[in-house]
N, CA, C and O atoms as CSV, one atom per row, in Angstrom:
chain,resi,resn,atom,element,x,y,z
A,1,UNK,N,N,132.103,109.986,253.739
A,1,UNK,CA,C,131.866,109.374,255.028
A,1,UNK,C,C,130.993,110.269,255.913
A,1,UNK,O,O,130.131,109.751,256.624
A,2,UNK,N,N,131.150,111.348,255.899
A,2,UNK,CA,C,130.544,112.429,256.622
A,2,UNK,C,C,129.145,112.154,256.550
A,2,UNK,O,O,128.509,111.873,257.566
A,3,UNK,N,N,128.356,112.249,254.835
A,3,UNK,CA,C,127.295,112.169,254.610
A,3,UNK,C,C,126.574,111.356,254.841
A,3,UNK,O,O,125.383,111.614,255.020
A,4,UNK,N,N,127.166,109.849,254.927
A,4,UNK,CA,C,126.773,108.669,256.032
A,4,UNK,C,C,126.598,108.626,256.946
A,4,UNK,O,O,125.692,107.984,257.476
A,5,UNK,N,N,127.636,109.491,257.624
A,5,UNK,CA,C,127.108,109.785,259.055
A,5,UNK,C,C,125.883,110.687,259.619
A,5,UNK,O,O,125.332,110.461,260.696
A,6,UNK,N,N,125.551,111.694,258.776
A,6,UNK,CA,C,124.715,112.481,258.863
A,6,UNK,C,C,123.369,111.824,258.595
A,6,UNK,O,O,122.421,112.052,259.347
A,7,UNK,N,N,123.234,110.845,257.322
A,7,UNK,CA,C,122.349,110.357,257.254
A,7,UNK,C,C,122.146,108.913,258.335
A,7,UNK,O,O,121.111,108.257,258.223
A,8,UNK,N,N,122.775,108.674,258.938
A,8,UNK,CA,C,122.706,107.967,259.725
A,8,UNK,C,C,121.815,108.538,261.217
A,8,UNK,O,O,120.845,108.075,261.816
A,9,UNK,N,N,122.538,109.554,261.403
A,9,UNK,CA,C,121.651,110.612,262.630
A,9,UNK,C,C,120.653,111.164,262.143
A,9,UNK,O,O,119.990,111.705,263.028
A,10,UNK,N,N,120.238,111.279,261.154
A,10,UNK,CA,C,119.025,111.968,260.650
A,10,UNK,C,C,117.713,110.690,260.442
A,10,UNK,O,O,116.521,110.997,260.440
A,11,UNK,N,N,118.261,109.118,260.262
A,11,UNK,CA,C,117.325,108.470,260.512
A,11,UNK,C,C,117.112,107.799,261.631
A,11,UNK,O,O,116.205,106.988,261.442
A,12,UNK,N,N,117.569,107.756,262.818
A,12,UNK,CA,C,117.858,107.752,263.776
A,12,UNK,C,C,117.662,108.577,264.868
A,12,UNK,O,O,117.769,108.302,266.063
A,13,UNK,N,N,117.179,110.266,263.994
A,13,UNK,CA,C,116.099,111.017,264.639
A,13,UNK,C,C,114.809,110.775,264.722
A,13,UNK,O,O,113.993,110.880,265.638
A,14,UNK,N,N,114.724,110.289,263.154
A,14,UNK,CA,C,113.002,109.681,262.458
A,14,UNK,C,C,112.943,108.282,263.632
A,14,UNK,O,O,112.126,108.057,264.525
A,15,UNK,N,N,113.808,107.730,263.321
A,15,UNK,CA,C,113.090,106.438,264.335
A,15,UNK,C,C,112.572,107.161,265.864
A,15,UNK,O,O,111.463,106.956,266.358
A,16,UNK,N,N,113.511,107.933,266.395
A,16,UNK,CA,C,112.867,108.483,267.958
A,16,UNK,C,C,111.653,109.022,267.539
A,16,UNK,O,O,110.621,108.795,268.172
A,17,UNK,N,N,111.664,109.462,266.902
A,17,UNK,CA,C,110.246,110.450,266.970
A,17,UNK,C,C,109.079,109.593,266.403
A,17,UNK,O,O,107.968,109.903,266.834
A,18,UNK,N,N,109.128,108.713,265.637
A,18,UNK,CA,C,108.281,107.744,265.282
A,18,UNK,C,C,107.692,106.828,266.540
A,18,UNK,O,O,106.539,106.407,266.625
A,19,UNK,N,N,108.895,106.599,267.610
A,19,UNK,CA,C,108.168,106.058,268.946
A,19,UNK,C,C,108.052,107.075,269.639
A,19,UNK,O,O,108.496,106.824,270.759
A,20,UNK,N,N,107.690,108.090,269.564
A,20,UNK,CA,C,107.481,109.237,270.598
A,20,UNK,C,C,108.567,109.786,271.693
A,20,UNK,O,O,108.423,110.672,272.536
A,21,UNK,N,N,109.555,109.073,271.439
A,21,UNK,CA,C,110.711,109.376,272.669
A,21,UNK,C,C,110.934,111.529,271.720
A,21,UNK,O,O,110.425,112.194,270.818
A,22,UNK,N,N,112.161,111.674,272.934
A,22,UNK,CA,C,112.859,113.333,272.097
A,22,UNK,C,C,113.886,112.911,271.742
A,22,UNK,O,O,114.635,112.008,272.115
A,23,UNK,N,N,113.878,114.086,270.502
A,23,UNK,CA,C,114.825,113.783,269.949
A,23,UNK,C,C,116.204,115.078,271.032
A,23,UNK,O,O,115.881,116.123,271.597
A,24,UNK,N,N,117.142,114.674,270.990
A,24,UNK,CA,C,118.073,115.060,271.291
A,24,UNK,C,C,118.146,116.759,271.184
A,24,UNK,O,O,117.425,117.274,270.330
A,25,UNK,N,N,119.154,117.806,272.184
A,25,UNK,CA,C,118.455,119.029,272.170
A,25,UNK,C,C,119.961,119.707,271.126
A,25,UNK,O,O,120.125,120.782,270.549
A,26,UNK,N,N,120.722,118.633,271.254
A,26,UNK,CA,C,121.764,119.418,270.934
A,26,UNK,C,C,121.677,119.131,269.085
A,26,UNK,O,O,122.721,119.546,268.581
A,27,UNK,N,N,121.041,118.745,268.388
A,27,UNK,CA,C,121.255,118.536,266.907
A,27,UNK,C,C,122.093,119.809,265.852
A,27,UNK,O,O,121.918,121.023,265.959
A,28,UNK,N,N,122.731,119.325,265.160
A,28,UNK,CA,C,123.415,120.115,264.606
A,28,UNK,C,C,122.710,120.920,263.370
A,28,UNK,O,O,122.320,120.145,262.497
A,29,UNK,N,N,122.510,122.019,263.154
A,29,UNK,CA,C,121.457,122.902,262.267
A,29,UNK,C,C,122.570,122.693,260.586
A,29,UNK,O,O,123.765,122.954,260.453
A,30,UNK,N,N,121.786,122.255,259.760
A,30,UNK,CA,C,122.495,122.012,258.467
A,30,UNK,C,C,122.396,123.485,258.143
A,30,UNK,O,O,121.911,124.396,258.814
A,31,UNK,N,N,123.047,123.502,256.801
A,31,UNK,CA,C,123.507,125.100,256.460
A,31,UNK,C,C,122.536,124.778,255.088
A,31,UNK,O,O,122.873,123.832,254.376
A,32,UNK,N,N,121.074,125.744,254.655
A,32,UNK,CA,C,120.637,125.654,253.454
A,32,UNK,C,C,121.150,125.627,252.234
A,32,UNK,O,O,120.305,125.362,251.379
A,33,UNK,N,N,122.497,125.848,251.735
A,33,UNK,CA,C,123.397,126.173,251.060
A,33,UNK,C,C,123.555,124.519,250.266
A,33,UNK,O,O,123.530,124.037,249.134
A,34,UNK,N,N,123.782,123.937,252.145
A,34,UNK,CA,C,124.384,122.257,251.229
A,34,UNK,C,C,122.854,121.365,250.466
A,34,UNK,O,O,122.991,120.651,249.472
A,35,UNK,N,N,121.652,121.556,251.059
A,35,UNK,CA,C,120.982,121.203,250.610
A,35,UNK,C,C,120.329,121.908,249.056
A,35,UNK,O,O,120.046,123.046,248.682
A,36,UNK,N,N,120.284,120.403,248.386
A,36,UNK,CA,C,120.123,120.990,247.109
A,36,UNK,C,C,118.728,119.640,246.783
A,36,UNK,O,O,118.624,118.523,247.288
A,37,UNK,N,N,117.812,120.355,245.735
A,37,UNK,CA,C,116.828,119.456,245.360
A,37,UNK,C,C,117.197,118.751,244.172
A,37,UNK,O,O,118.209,119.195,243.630
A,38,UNK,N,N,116.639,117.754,243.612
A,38,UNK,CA,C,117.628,116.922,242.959
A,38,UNK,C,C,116.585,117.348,241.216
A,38,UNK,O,O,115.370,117.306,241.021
A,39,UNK,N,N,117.263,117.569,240.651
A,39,UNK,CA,C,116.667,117.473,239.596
A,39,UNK,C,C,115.820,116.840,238.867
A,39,UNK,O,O,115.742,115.621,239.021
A,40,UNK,N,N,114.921,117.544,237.831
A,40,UNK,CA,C,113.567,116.798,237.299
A,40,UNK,C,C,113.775,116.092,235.963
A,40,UNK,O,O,113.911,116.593,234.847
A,41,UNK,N,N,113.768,114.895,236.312
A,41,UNK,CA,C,113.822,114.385,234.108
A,41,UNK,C,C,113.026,114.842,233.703
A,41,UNK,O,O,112.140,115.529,234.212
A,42,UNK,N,N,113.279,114.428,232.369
A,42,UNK,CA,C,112.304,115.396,231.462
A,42,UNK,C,C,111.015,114.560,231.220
A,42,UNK,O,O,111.074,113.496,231.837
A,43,UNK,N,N,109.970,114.705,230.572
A,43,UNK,CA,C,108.191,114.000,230.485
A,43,UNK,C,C,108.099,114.192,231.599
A,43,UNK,O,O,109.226,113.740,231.802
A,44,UNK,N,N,107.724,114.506,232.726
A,44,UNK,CA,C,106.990,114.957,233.726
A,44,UNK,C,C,106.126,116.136,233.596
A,44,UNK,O,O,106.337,117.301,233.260
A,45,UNK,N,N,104.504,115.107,234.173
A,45,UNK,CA,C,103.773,116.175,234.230
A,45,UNK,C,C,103.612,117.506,234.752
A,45,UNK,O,O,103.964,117.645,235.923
A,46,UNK,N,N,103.133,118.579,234.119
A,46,UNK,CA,C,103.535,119.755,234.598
A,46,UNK,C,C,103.080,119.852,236.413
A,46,UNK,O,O,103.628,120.262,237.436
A,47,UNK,N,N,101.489,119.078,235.972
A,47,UNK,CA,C,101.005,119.192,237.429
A,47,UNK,C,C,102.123,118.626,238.802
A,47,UNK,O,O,102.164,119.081,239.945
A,48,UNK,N,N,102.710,117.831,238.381
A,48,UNK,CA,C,103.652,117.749,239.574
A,48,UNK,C,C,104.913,118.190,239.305
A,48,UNK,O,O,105.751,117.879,240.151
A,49,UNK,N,N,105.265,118.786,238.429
A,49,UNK,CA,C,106.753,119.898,238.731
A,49,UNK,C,C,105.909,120.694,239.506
A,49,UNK,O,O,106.110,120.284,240.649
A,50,UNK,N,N,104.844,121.851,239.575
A,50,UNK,CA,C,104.226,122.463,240.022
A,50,UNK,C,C,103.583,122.301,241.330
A,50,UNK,O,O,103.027,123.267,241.853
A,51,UNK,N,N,103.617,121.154,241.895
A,51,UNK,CA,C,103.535,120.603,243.312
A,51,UNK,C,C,105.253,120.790,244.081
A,51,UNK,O,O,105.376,120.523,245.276
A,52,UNK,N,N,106.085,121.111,243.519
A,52,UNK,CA,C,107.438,120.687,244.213
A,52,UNK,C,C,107.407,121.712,245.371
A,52,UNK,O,O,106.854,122.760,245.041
A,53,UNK,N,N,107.744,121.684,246.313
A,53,UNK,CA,C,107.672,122.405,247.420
A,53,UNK,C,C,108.792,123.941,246.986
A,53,UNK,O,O,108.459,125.015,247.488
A,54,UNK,N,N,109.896,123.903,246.180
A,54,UNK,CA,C,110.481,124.786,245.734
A,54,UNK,C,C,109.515,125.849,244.844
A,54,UNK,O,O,109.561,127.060,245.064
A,55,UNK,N,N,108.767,125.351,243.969
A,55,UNK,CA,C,107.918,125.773,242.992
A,55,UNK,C,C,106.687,126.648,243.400
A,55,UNK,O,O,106.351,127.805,243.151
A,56,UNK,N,N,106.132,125.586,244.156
A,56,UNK,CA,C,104.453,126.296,244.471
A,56,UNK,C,C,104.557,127.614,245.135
A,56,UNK,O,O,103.513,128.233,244.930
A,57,UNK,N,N,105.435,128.324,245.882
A,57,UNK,CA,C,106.054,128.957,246.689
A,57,UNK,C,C,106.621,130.747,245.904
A,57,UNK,O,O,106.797,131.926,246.213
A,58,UNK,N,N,106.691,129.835,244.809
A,58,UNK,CA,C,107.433,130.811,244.053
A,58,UNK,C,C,106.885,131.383,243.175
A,58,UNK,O,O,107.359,132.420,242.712
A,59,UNK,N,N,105.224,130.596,242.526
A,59,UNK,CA,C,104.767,130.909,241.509
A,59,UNK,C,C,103.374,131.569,242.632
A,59,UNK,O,O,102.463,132.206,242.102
A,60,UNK,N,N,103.372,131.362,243.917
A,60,UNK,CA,C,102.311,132.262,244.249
A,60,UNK,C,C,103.061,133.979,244.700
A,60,UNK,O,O,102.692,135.149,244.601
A,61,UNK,N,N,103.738,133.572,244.989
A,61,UNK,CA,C,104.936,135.220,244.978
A,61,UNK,C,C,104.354,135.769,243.441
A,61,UNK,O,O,103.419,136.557,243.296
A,62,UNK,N,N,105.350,134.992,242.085
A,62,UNK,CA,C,104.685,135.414,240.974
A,62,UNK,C,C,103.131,136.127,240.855
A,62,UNK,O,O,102.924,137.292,240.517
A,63,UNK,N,N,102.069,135.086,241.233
A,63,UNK,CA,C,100.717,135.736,241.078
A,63,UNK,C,C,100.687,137.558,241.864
A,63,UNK,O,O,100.304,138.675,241.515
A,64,UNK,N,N,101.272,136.995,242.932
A,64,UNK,CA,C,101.130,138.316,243.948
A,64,UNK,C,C,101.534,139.343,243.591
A,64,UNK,O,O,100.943,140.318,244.055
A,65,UNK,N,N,102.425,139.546,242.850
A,65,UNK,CA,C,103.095,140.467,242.277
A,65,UNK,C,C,102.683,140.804,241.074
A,65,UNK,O,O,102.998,141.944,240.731
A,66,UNK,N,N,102.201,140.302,240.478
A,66,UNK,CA,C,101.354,140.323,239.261
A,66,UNK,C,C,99.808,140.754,239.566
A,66,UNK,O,O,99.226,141.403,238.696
A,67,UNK,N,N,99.136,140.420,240.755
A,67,UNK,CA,C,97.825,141.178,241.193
A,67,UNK,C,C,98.484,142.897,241.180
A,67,UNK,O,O,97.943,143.884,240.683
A,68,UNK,N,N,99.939,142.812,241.974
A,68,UNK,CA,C,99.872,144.084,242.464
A,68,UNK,C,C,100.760,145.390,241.390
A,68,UNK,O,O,101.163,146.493,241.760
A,69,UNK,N,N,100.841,144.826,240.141
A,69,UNK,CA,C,100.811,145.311,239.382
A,69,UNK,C,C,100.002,145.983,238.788
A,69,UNK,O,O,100.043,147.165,238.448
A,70,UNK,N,N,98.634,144.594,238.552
A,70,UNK,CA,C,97.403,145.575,238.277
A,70,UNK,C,C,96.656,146.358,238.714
A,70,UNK,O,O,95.724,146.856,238.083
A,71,UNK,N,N,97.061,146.681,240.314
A,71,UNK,CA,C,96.859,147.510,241.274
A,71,UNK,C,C,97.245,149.000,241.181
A,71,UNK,O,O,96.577,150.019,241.353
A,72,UNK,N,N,98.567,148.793,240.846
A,72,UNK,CA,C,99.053,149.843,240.832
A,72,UNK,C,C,98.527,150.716,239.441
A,72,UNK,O,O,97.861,151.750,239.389
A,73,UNK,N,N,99.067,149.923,238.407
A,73,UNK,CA,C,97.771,150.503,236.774
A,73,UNK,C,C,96.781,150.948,236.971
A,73,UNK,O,O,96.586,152.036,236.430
A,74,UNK,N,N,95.738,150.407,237.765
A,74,UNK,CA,C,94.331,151.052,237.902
A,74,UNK,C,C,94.708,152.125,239.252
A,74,UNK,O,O,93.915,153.058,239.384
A,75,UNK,N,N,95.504,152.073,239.943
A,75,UNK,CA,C,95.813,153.485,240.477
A,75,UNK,C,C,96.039,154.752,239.679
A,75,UNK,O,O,95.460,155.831,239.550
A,76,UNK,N,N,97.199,154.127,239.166
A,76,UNK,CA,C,97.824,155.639,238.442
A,76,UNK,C,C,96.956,155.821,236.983
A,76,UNK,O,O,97.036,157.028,236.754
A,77,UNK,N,N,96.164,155.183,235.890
A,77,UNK,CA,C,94.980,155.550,235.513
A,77,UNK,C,C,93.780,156.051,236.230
A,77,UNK,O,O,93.207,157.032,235.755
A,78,UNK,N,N,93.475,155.677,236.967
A,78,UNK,CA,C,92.631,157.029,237.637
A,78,UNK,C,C,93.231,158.374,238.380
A,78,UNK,O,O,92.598,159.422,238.509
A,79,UNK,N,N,94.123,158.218,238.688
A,79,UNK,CA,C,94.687,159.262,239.386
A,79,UNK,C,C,95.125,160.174,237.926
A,79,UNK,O,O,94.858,161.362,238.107
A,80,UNK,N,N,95.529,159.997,236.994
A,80,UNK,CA,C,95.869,160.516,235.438
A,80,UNK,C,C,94.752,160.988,234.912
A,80,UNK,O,O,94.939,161.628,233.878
A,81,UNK,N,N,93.284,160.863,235.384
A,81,UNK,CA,C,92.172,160.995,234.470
A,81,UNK,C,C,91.825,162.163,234.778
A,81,UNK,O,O,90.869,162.692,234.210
């Protein structure tokens, strides 16, 4: 029942803000914990697992860390030479 209700105020925010009115100051802040993304069946193209807002996020961290790896290698090889 809860979650009905929540989703009830949560579209009911979308409608205010869709006519430009405010939305209310007091809204209650969800806890990231309860939100969960819903899982991917399987045959899906890679290109859009790789669009998921969880994903793209995570695999540019990956790159970054992986540039600064090779950063650090070509440091400490020259500094070794």
């Amino acid at each position: 029942m809860a979650r009905y209700k929540r989703q009830v105020a949560q579209h009911l925010n979308q409608l205010t803000l869709l006519v430009g009115a405010t939305v209310a100051d007091n809204l209650a802040a969800l806890p990231l914990a309860d939100e969960q993304i819903a899982g991917l069946p399987g045959g899906l193209p890679s290109d859009l697992q790789r669009s998921r807002p969880d994903i793209l996020p995570a695999e540019y961290q990956l790159r970054a860390a992986n540039a600064n790896i090779g950063v650090a290698r070509a440091a400490f090889s020259l500094a070794s030479a």
